[in-house]
MDAnalysis code that builds the backbone (N, CA, C; Angstrom):
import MDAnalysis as mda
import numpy as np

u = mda.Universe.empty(561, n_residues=187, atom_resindex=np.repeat(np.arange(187), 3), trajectory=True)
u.add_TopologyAttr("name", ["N", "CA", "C"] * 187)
u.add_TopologyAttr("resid", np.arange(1, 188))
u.add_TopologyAttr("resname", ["UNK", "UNK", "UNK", "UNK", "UNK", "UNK", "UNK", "UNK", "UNK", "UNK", "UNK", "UNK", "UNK", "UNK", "UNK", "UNK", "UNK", "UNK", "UNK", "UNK", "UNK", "UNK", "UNK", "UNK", "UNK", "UNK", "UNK", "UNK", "UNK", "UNK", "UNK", "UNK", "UNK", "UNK", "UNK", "UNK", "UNK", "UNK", "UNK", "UNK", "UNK", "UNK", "UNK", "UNK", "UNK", "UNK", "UNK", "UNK", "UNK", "UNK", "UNK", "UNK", "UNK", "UNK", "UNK", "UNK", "UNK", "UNK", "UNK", "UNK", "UNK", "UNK", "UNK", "UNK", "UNK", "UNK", "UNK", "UNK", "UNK", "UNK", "UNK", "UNK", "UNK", "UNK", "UNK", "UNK", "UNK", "UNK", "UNK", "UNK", "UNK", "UNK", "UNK", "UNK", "UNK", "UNK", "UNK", "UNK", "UNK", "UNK", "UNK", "UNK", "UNK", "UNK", "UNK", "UNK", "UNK", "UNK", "UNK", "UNK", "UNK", "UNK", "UNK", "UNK", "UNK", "UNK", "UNK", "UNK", "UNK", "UNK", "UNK", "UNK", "UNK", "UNK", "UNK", "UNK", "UNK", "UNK", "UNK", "UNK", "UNK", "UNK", "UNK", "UNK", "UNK", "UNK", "UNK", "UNK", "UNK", "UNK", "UNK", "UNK", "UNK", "UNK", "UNK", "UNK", "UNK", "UNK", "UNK", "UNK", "UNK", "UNK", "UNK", "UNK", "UNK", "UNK", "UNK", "UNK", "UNK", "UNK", "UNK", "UNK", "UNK", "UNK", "UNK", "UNK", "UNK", "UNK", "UNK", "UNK", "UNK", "UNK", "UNK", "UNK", "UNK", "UNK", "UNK", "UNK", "UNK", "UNK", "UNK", "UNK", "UNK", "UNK", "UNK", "UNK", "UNK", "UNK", "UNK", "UNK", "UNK", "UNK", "UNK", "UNK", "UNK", "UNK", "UNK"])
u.atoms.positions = np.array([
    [-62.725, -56.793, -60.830],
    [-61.516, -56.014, -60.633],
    [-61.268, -55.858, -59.135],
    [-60.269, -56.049, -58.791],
    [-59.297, -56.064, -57.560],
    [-59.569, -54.752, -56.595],
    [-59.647, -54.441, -55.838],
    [-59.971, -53.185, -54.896],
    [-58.948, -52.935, -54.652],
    [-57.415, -53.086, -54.325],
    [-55.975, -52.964, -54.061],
    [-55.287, -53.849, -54.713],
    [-54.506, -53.142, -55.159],
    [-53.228, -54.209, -56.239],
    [-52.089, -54.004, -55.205],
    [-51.073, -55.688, -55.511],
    [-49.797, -55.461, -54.525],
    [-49.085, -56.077, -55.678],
    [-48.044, -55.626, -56.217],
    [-46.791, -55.482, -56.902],
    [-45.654, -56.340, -56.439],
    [-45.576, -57.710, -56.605],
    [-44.373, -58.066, -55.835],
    [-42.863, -58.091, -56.121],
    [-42.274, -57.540, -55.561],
    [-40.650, -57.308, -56.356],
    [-39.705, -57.312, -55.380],
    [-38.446, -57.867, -55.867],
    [-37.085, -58.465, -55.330],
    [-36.866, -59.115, -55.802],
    [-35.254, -59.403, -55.452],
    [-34.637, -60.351, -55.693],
    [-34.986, -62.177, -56.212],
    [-34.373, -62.725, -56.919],
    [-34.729, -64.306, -56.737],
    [-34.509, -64.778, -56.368],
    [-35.179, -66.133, -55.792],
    [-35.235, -66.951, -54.343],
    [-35.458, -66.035, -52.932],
    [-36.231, -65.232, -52.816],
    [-36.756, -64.223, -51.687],
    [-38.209, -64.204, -51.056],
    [-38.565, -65.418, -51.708],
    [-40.092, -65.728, -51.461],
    [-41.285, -65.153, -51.923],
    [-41.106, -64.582, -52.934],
    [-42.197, -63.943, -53.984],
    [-43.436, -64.590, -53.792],
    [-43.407, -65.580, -54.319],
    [-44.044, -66.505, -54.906],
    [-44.964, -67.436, -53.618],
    [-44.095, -67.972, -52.533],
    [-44.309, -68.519, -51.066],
    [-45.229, -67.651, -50.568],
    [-45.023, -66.233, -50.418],
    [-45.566, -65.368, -49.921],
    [-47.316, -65.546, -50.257],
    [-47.661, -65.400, -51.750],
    [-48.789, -65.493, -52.267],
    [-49.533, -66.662, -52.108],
    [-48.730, -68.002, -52.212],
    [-49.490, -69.308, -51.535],
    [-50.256, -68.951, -50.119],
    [-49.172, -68.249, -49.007],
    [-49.260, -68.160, -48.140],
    [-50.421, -67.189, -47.607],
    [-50.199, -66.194, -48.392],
    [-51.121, -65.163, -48.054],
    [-52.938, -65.330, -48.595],
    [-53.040, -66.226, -49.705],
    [-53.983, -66.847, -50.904],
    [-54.347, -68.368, -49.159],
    [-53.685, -68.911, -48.695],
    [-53.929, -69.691, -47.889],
    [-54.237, -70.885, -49.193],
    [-53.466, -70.867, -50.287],
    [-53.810, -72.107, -51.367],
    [-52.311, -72.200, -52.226],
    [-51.815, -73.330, -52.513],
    [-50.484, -73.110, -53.515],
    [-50.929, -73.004, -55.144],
    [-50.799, -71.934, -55.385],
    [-51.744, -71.294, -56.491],
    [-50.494, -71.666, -57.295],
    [-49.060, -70.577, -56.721],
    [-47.877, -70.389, -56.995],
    [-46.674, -71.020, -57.169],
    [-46.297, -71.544, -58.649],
    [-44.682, -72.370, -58.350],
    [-44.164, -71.859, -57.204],
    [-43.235, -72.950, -56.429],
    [-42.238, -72.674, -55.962],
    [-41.434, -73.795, -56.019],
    [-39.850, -73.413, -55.585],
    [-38.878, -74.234, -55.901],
    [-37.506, -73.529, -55.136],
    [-37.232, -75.019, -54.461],
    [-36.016, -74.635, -53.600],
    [-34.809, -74.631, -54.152],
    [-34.449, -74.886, -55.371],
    [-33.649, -75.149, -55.995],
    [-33.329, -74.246, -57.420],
    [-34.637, -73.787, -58.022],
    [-33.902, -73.054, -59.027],
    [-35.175, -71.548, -58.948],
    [-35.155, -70.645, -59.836],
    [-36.383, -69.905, -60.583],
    [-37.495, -70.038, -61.111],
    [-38.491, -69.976, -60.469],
    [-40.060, -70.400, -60.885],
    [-40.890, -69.586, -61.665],
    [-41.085, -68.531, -61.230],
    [-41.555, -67.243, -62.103],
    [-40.410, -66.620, -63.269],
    [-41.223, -66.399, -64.967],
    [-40.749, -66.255, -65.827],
    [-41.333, -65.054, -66.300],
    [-42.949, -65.057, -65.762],
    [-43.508, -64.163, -66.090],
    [-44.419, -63.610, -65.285],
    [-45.374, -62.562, -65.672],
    [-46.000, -61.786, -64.585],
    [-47.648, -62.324, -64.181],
    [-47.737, -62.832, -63.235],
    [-49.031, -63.451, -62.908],
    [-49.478, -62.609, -61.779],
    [-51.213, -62.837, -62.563],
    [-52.211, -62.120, -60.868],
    [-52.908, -63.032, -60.476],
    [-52.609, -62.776, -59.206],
    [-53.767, -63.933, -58.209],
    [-54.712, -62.857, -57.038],
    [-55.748, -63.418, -57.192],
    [-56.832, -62.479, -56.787],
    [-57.590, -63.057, -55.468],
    [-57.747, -62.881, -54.597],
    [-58.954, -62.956, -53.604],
    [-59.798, -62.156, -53.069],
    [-61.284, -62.651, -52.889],
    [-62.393, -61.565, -52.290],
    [-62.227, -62.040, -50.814],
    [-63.085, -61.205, -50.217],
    [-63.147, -61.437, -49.022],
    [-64.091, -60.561, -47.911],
    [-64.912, -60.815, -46.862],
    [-65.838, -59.702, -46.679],
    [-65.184, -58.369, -46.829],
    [-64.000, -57.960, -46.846],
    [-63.042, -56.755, -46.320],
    [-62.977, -56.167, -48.080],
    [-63.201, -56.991, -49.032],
    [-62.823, -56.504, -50.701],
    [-62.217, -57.366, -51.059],
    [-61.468, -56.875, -52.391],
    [-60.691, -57.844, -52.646],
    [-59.111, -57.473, -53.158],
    [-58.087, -58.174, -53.291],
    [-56.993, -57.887, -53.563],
    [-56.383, -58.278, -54.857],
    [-55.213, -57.549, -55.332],
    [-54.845, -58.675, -56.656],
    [-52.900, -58.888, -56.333],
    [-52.438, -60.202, -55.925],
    [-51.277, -60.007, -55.895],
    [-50.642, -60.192, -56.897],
    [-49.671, -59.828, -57.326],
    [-49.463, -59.732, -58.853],
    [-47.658, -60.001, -58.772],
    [-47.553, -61.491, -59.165],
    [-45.951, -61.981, -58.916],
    [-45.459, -61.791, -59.974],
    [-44.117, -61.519, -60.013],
    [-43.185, -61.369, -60.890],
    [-41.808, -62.000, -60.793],
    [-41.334, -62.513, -61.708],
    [-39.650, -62.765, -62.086],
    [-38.882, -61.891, -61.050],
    [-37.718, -62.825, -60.118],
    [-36.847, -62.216, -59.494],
    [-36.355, -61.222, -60.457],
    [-36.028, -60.073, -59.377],
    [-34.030, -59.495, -59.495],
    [-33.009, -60.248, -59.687],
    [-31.870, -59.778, -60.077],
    [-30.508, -60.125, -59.466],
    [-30.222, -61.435, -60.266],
    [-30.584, -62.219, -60.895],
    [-30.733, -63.322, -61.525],
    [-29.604, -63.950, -62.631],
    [-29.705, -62.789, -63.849],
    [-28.885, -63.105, -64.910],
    [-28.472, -61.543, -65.252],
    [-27.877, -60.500, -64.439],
    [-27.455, -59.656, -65.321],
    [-28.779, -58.454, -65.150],
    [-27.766, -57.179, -65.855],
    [-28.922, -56.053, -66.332],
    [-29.850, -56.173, -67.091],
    [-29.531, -57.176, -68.360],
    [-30.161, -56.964, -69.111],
    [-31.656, -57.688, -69.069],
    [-31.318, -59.072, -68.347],
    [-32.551, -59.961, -67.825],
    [-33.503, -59.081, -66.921],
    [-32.641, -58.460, -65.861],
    [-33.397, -57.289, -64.936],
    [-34.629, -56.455, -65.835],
    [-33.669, -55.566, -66.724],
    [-34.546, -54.978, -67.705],
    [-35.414, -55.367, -68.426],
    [-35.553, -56.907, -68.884],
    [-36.335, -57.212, -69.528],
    [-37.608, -57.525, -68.575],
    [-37.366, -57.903, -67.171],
    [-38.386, -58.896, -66.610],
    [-39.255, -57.259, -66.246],
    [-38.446, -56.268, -65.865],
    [-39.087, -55.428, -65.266],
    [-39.956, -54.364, -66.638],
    [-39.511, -54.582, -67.281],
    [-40.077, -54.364, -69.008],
    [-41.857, -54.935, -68.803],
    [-41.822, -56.290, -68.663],
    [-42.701, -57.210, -68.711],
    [-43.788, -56.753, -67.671],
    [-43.146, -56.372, -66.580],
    [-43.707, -55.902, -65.416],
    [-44.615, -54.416, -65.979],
    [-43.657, -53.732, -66.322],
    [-44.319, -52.290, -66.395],
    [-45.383, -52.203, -67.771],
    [-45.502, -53.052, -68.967],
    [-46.162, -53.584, -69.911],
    [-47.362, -54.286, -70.010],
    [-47.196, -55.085, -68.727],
    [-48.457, -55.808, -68.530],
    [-49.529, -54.932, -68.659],
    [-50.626, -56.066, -69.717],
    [-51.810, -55.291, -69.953],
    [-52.671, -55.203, -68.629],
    [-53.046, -55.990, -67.587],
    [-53.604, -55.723, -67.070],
    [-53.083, -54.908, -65.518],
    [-51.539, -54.335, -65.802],
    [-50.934, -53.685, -64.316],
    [-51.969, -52.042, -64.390],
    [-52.950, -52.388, -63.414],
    [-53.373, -50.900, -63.025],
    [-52.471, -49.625, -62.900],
    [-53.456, -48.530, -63.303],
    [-52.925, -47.335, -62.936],
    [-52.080, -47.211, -61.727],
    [-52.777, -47.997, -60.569],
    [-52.238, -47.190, -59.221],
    [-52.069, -49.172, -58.277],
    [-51.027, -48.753, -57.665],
    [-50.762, -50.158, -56.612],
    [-49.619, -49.678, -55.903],
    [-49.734, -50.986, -55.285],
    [-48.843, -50.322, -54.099],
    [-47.082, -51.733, -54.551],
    [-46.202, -51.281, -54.214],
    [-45.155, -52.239, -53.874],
    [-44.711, -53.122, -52.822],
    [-44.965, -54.581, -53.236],
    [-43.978, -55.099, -51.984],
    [-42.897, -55.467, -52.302],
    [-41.925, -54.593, -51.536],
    [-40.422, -55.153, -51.750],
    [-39.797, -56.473, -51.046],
    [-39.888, -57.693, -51.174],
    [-39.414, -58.579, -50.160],
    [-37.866, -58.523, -50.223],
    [-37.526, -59.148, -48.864],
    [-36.122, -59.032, -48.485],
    [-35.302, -60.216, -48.025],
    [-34.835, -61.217, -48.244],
    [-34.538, -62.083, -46.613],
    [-34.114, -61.951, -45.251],
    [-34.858, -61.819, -44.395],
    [-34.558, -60.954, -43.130],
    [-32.972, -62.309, -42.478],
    [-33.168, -63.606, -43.167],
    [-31.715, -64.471, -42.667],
    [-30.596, -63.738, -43.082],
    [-30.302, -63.088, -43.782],
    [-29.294, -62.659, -44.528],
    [-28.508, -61.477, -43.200],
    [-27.228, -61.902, -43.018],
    [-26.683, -60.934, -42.353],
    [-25.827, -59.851, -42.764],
    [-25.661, -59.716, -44.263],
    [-25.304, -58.461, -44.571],
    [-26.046, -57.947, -45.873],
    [-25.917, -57.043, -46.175],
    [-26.780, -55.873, -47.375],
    [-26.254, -56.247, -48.756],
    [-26.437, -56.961, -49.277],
    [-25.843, -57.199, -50.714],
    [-25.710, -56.668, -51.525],
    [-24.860, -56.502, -52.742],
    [-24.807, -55.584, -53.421],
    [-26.016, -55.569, -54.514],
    [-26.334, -57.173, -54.262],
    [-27.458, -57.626, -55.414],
    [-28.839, -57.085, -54.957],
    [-29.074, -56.860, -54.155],
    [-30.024, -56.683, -52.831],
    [-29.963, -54.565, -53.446],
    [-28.940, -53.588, -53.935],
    [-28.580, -53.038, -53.858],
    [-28.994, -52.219, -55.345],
    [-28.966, -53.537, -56.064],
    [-29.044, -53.622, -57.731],
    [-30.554, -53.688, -58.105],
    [-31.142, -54.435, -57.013],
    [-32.635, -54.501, -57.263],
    [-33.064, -53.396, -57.190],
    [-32.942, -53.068, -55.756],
    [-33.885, -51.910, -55.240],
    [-33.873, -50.770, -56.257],
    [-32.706, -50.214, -56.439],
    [-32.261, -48.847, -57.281],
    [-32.934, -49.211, -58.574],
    [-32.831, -50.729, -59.457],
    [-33.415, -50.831, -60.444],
    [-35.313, -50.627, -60.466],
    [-35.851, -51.341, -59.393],
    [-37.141, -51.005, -59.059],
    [-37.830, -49.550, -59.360],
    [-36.748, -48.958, -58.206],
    [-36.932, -47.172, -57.925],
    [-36.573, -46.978, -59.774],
    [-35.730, -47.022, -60.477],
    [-35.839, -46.490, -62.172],
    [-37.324, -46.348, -62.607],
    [-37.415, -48.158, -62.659],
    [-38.854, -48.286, -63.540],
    [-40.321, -48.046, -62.667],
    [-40.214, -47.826, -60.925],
    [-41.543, -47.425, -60.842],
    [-41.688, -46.140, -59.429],
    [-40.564, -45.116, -59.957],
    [-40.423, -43.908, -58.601],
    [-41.721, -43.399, -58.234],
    [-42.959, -43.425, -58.927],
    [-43.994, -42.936, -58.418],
    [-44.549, -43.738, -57.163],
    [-44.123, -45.127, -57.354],
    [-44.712, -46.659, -56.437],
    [-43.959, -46.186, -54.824],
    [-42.860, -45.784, -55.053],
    [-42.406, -45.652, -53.654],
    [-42.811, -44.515, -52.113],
    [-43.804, -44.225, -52.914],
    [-44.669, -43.129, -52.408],
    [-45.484, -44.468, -51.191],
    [-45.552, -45.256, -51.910],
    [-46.488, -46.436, -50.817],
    [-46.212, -48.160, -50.847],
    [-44.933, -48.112, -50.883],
    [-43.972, -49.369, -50.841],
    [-44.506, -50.078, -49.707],
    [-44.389, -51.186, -49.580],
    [-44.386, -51.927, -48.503],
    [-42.846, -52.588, -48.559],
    [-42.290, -52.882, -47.092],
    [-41.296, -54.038, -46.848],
    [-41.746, -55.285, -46.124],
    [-41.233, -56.131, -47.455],
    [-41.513, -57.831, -46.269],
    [-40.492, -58.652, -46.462],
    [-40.337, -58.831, -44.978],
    [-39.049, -59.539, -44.794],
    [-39.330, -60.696, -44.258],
    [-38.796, -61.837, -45.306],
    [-38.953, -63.150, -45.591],
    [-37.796, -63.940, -44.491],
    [-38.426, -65.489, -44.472],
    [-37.563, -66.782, -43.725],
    [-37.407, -65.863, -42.413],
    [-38.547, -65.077, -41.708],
    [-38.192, -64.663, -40.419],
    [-38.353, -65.494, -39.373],
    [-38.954, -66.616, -39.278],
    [-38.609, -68.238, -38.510],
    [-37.560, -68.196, -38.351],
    [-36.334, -68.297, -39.164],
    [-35.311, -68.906, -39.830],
    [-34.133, -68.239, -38.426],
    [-34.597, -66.606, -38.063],
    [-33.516, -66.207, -37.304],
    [-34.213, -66.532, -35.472],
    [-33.310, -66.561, -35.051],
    [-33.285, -66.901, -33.504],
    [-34.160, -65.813, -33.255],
    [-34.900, -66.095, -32.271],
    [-35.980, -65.451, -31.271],
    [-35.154, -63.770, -30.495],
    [-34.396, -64.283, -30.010],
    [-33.493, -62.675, -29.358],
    [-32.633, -62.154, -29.973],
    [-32.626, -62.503, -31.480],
    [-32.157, -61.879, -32.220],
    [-33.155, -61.245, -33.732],
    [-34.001, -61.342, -33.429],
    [-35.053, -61.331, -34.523],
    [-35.255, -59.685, -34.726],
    [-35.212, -59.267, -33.448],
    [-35.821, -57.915, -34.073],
    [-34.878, -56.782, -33.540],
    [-33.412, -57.383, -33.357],
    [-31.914, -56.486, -34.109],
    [-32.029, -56.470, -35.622],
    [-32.469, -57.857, -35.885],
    [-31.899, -58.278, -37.124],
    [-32.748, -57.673, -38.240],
    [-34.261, -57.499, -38.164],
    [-35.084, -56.469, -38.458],
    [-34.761, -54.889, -38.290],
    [-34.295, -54.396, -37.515],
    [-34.074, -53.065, -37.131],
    [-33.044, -52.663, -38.393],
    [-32.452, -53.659, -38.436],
    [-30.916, -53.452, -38.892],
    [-31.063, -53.539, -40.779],
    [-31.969, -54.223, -40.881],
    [-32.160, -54.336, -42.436],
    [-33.034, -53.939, -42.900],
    [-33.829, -53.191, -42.151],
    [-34.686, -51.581, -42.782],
    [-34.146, -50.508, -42.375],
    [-33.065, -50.447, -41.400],
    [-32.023, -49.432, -41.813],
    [-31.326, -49.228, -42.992],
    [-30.926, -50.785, -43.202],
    [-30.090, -50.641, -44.798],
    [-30.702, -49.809, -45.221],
    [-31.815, -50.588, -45.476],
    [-32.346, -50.553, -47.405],
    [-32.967, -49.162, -46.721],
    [-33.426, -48.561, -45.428],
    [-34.125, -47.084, -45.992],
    [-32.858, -46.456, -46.082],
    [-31.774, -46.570, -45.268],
    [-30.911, -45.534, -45.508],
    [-30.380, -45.823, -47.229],
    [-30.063, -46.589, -47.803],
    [-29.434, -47.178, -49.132],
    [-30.609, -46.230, -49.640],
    [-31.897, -46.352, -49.910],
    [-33.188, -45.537, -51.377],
    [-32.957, -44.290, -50.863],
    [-32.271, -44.165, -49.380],
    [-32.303, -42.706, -49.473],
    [-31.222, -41.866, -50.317],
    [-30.285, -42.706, -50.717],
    [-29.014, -42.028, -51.721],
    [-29.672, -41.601, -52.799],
    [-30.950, -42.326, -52.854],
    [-31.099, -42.119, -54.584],
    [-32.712, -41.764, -54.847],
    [-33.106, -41.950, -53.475],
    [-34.512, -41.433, -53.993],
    [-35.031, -40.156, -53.257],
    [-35.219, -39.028, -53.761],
    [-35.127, -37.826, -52.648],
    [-36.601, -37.728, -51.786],
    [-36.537, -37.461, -50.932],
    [-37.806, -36.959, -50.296],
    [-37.932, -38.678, -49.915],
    [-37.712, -39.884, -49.989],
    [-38.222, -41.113, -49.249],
    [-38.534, -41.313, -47.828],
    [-39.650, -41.199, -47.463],
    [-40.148, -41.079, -46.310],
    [-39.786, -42.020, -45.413],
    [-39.706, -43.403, -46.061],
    [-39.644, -45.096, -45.255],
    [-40.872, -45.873, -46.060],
    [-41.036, -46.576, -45.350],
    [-42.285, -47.472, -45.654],
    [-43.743, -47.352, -45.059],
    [-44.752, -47.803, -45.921],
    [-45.698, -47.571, -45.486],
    [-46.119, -49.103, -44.100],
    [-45.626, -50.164, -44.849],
    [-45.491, -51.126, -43.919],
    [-44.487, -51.798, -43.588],
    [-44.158, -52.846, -42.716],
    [-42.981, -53.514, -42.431],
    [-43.587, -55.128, -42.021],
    [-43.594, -55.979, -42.910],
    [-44.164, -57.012, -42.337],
    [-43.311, -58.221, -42.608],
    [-43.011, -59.420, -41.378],
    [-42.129, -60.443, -41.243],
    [-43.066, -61.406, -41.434],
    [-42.396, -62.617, -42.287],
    [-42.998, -63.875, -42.772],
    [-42.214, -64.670, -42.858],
    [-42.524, -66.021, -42.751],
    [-41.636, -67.269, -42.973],
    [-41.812, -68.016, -44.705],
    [-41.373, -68.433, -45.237],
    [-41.621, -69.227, -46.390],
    [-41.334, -70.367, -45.834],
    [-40.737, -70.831, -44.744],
    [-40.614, -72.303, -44.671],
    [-41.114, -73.087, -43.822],
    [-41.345, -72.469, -42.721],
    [-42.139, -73.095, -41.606],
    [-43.869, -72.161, -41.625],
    [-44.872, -72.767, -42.386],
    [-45.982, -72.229, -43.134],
    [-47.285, -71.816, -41.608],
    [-46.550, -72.534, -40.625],
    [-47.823, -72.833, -39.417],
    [-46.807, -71.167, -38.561],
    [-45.601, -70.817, -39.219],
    [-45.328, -69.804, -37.899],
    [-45.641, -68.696, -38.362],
    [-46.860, -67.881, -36.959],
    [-47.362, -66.877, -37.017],
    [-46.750, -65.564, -36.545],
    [-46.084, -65.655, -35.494],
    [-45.242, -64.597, -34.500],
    [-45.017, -63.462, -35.325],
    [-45.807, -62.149, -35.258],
    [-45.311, -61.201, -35.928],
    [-45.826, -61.191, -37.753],
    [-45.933, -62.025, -37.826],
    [-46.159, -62.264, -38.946],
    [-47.454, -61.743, -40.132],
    [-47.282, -61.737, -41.597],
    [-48.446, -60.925, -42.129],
    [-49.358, -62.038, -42.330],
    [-50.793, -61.572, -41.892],
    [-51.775, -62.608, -42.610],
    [-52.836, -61.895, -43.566],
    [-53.164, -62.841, -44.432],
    [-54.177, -62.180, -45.350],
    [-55.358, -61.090, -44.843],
    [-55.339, -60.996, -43.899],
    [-56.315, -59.847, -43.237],
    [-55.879, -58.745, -43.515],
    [-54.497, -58.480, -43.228],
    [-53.781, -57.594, -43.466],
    [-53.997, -56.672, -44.742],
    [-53.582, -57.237, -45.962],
    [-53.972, -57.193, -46.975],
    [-55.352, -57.272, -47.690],
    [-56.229, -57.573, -47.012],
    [-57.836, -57.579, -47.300],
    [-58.407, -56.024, -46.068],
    [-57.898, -55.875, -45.259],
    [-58.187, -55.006, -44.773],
    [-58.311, -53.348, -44.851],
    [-59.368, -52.453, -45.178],
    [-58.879, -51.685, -45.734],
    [-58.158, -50.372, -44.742],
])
């Protein structure tokens, strides 16, 4: 059994899935540039002198509707083996230059099915290669403003995040800023 569970949730096509190759340092995880890879809820586990972790991927947001939402996040909160206690990572695409409404639909749906989780959320903001160097960390500033000011409409007392961490899904060698499995093995 896992010493820290991480919860991965957002949107689809947001790097769920990239993330865990990445962070696992192995492609454990479908991925696909082209359509939806995850259907269902998988854990991938590593030890390490630091403990061990369990990342635990799931079916995008935003995909097909409420009702797909509801079901995947159904699946999510059902799973026999989702521990008592974990933490959330919300991924984001940090390329994206405005706040989506879909982006909008997730989050609030998340906060429904797991308001106790946001007590110790993490944010990771994905394809951060992707934006220009002197613009990288406006563009960061600016989209954890959204989304804290946005959970703050609806979730009372939301403090922010416990972390804030930038990653690439596409260029796998760029480190700058970036989360590495230490991170996450570290206690």
């Amino acid at each position: 059994m896992a010493d820290r569970h991480f919860v991965l949730l957002g949107r689809t096509g947001v790097g769920k899935s990239s993330f865990v190759n990445l962070t696992l340092g192995v492609k454990l995880a479908p991925i696909s540039h082209y359509e939806s890879c995850t259907k269902v809820v998988k854990h991938y586990s590593k030890t390490s002198k630091w403990g061990s972790v369990c990342l635990i991927d799931t079916p995008g947001l935003a995909e097909g509707g409420e009702s797909l939402d509801h079901e995947y996040l159904r699946l999510i909160k059902q799973d026999k083996d989702l521990p008592e206690k974990f933490h959330i990572l919300y991924f984001s695409p940090l390329i994206e230059t405005r706040f989506r409404p879909e982006e909008k639909l997730s989050l609030r749906r998340v906060y429904q099915w797991f308001p106790a989780s946001f007590d110790s959320i993490w944010l990771i903001l994905t394809f951060a290669a992707s934006v220009e160097n002197r613009r990288r960390q406006e563009a960061c500033d600016k989209r954890i403003q959204d989304i804290r000011n946005y959970i703050g409409t609806f979730a009372v007392g939301f403090c922010g995040f416990d972390r804030v961490g930038l990653v690439d899904n596409v260029n796998s060698s760029w480190t700058d800023d970036g989360i590495s499995a230490d991170q996450f093995l570290q206690k």
